[in-house]
C-alpha positions in Angstrom: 2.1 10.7 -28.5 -0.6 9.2 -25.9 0.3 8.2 -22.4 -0.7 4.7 -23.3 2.7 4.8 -25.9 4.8 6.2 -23.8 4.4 4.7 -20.0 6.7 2.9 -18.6 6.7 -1.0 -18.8 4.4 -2.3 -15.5 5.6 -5.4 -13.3 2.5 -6.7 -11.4 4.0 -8.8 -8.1 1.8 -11.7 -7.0 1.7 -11.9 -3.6 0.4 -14.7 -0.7 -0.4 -13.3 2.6 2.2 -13.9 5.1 4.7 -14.6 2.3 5.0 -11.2 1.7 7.7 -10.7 3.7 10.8 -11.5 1.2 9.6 -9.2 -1.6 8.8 -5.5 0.2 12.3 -4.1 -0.4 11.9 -5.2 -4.3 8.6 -3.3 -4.8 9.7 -0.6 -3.0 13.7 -0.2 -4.6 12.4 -1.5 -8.2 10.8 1.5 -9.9 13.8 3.8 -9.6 16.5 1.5 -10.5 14.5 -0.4 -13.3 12.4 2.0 -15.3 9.5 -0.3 -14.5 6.5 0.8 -13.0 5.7 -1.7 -9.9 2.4 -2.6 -7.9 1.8 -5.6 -5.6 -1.2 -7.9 -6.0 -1.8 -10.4 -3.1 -4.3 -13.0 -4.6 -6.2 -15.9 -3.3 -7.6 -16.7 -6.7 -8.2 -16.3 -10.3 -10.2 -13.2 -9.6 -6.9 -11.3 -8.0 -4.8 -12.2 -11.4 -7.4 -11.0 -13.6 -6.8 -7.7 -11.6 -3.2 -7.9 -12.0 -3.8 -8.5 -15.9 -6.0 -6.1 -16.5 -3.1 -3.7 -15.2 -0.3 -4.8 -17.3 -2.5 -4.2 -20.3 0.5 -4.4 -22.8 1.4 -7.9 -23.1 4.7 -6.9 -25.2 5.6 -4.9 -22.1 4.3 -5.8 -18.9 5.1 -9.1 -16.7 4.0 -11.0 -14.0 5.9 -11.9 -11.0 4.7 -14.7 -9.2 6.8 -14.6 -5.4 6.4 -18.4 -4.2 6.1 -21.5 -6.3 3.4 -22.4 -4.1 -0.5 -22.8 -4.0 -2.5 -21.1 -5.6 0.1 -20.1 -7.9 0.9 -23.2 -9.9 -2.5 -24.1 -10.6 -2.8 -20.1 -11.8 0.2 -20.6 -14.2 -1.3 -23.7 -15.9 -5.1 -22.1 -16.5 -4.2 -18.2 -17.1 -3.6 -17.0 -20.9 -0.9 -14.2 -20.2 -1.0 -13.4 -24.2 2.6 -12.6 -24.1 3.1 -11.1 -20.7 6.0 -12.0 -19.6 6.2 -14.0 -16.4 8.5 -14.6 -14.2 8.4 -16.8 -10.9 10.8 -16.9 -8.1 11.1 -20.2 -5.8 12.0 -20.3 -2.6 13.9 -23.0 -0.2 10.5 -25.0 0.8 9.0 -25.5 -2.5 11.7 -27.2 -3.9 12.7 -29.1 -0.9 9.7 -30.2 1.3 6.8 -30.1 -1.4 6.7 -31.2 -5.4 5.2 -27.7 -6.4 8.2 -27.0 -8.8 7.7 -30.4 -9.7 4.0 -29.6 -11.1 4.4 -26.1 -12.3 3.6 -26.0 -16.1 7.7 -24.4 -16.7 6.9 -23.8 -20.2 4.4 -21.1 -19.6 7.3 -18.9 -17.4 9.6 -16.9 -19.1 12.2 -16.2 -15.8 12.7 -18.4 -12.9 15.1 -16.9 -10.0 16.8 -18.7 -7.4 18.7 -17.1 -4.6 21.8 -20.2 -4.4 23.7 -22.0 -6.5 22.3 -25.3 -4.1 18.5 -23.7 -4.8 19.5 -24.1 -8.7 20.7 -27.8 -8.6 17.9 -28.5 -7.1 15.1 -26.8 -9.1 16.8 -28.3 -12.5 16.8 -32.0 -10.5 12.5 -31.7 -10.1 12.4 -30.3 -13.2 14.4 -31.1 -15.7 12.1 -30.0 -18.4 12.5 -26.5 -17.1 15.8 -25.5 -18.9 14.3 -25.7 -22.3 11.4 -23.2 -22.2 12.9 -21.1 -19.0 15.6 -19.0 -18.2 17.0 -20.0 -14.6 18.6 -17.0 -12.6 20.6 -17.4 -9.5 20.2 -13.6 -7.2 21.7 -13.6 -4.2 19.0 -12.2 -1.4 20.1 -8.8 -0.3 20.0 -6.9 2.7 20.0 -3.6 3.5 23.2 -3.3 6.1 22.7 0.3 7.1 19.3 -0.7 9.1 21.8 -2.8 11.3 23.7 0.1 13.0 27.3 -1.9 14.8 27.4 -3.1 18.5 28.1 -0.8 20.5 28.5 -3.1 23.8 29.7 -6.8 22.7 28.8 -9.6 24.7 30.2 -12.9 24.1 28.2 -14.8 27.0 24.7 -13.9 25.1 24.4 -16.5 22.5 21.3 -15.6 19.6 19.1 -18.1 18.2 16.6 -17.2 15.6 13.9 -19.3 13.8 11.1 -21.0 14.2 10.4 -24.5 16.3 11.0 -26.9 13.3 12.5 -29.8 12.9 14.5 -28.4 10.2 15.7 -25.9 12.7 17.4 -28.3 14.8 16.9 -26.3 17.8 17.9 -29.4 20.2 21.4 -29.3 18.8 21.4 -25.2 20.1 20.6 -26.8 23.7 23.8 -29.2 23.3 26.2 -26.4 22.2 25.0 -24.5 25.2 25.3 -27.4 27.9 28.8 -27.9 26.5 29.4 -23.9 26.9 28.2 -24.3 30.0 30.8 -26.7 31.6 33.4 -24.4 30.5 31.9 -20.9 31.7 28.3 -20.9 33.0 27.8 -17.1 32.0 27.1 -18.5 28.5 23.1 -17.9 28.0 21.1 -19.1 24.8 18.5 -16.4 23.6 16.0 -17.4 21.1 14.1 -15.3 18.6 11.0 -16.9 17.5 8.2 -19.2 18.4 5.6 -21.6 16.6 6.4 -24.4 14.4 6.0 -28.0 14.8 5.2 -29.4 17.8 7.5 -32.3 18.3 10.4 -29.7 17.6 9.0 -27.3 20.7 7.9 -30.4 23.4 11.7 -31.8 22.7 13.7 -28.5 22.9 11.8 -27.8 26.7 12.0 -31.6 27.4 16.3 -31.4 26.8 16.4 -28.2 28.3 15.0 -28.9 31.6 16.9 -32.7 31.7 20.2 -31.0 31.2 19.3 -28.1 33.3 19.4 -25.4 31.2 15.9 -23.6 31.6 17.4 -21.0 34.0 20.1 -20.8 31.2 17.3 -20.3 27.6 15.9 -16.9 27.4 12.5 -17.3 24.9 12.5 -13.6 23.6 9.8 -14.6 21.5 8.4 -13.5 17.7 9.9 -9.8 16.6 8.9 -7.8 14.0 11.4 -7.3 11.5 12.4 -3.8 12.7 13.2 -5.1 15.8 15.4 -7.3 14.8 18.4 -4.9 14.3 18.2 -4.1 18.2 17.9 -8.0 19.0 20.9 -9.5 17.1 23.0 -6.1 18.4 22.1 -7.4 22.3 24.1 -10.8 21.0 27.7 -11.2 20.6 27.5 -14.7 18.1 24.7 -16.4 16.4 24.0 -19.5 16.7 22.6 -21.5 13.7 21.7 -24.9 13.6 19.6 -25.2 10.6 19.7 -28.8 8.8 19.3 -26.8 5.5 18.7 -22.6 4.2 18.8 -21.3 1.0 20.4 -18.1 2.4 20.0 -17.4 6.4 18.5 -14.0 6.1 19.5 -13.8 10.0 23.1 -14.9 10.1 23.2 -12.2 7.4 21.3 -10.0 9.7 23.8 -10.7 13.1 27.4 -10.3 11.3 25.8 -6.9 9.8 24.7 -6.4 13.3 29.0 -7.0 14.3 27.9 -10.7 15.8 30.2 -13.0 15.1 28.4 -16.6 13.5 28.8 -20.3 13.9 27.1 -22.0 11.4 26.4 -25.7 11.7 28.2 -27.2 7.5 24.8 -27.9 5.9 24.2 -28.5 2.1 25.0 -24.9 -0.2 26.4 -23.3 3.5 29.8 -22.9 1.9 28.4 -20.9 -1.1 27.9 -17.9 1.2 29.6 -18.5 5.2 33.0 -18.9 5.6 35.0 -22.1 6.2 36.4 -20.5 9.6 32.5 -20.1 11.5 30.8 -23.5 10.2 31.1 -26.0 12.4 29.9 -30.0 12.4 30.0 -31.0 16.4 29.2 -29.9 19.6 32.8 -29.4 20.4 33.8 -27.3 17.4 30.7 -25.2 18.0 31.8 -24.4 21.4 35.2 -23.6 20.4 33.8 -21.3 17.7 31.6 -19.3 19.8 34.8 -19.1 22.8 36.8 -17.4 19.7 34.4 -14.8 19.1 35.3 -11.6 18.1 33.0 -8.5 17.3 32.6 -6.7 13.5 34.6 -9.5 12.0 31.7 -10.3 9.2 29.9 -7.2 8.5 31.9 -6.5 5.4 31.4 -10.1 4.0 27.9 -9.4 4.3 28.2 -5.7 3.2 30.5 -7.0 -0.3 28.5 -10.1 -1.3 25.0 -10.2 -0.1 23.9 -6.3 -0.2 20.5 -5.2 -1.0 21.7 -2.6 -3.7 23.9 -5.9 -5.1 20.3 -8.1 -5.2 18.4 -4.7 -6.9 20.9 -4.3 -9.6 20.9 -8.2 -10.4 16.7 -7.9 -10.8 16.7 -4.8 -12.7 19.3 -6.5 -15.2 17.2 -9.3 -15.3 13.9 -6.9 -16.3 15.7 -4.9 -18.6 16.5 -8.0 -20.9 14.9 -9.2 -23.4 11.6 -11.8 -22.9 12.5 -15.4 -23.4 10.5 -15.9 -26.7 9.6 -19.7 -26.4 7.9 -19.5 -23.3 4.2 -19.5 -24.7 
């Protein structure tokens, strides 16, 4: 029998550069638990795919994985001939909430189309509707790999983490109000902040409120980590801080209670599908009463029994070993 028989089926993962960053632990953790052979493509263009195609050279086996519903892919799906490769696509928060990508991707040419919340799901099938009768819609929670977060060693509650970009979306001013109101009570609480960039108006507003209420002695800008410093960052914390208007997950209030951080999570839309009713918060002053409570290593086995990278690898390697979705063409 030739090798050609007998290899094992190939997944090609389409890639965009610097949205990579989601998909690293699935190439790398997918061959062994899945049978399937895995490379990653990043492509620019139709040129990039044919490469990928011309490696999953048996349609009846091979598939496509398309990470993003976003440009170029959609325009991709609609003009590629896959000739029975099957394909599968996973969408993220901003193309079904900021852009109409999912809107205009041709759904009846996918076979698989993973979301990682039940909130992510309601959403997809609301911008397109046509979706559930050529493609199968799976809900994976993201996964993350708890023993990179080693536990605290030293706790302190007065360091108070925020992590994200400068967006809008972030709703970093509201971190500034939580912190003032902190402040009154105890004036060792200090606000650290992970990350830089994003929009403008978020950035000239957060340093405008800071310095009006006073707090610029009080903000620490750590600025943008690489992922493997993270671990050490959120461990320097003792609660995280998040004040997002919307997330499809929070990779890094997953990240701080793995860490032994305790969370307060400002109650936005699908928040309740994965943080508990006792850290989400929806003003200033039960924010601040959250973060006095604090306690050390309270989370790390939600995180650990519910959102675990081996959980999210099993769930994928399900979803390859099933059968294709025949009327996807």
């Amino acid at each position: 029998m030739d090798e050609f028989s007998t290899r094992r089926p190939r997944l090609a993962f389409l890639l965009l550069r610097g949205l990579d960053h989601f998909a690293q632990d699935l190439i790398a953790l997918l061959p062994h638990h899945s049978g399937w052979d895995v490379r990653p493509f990043h492509v620019s263009g139709p040129a990039d795919l044919e490469a990928a195609l011309a490696w999953t050279d048996r349609p009846d086996r091979d598939a496509v994985w398309f990470e993003f519903c976003w440009p170029p892919f959609p325009a991709l799906i609609a003009q590629t001939e896959f000739a029975g490769r099957r394909v599968i696509v996973r969408v993220h928060r901003i193309e079904a909430m900021e852009t109409a990508h999912v809107a205009q991707t041709p759904w009846g040419k996918v076979h698989d189309l993973i979301v990682v919340s039940s909130d992510m799901a309601r959403r997809v099938r609301h911008m397109a509707p046509a979706a559930d009768r050529s493609t199968r819609l799976h809900c994976i929670y993201n996964g993350l790999d708890a023993d990179r977060f080693a536990p605290l060693a030293d706790w302190n509650p007065f360091r108070v983490g925020w992590c994200g970009l400068m967006t809008l979306r972030k709703n970093p001013v509201l971190a500034l109000q939580v912190l003032f109101a902190l402040r009154v009570q105890d004036e060792r609480y200090h606000l650290h902040v992970c990350g830089n960039g994003g929009d403008v108006l978020a950035a000239e507003t957060f340093f405008h409120l800071a310095r009006h209420l006073d707090l610029m002695d009080a903000v620490h800008m750590d600025g943008t980590l690489p992922q493997r410093a993270m671990p050490d960052w959120h461990a320097r914390n003792g609660v995280l801080l998040h004040t997002s208007l919307h997330e499809s997950f929070g990779y890094a209030i997953a990240e701080a209670a793995a860490a032994g951080c305790d969370i307060a999570v400002l109650e936005h839309p699908g928040a309740a599908e994965f943080w508990p009713a006792a850290r989400r918060f929806g003003t200033v002053d039960e924010a601040v009463w959250l973060i006095r409570d604090a306690r050390p290593h309270r989370w790390r086995d939600h995180v650990v029994q519910n959102f675990s990278l081996a959980r999210q690898i099993a769930a994928t390697a399900a979803l390859l070993q099933a059968p294709s979705f025949a009327s996807a063409s």
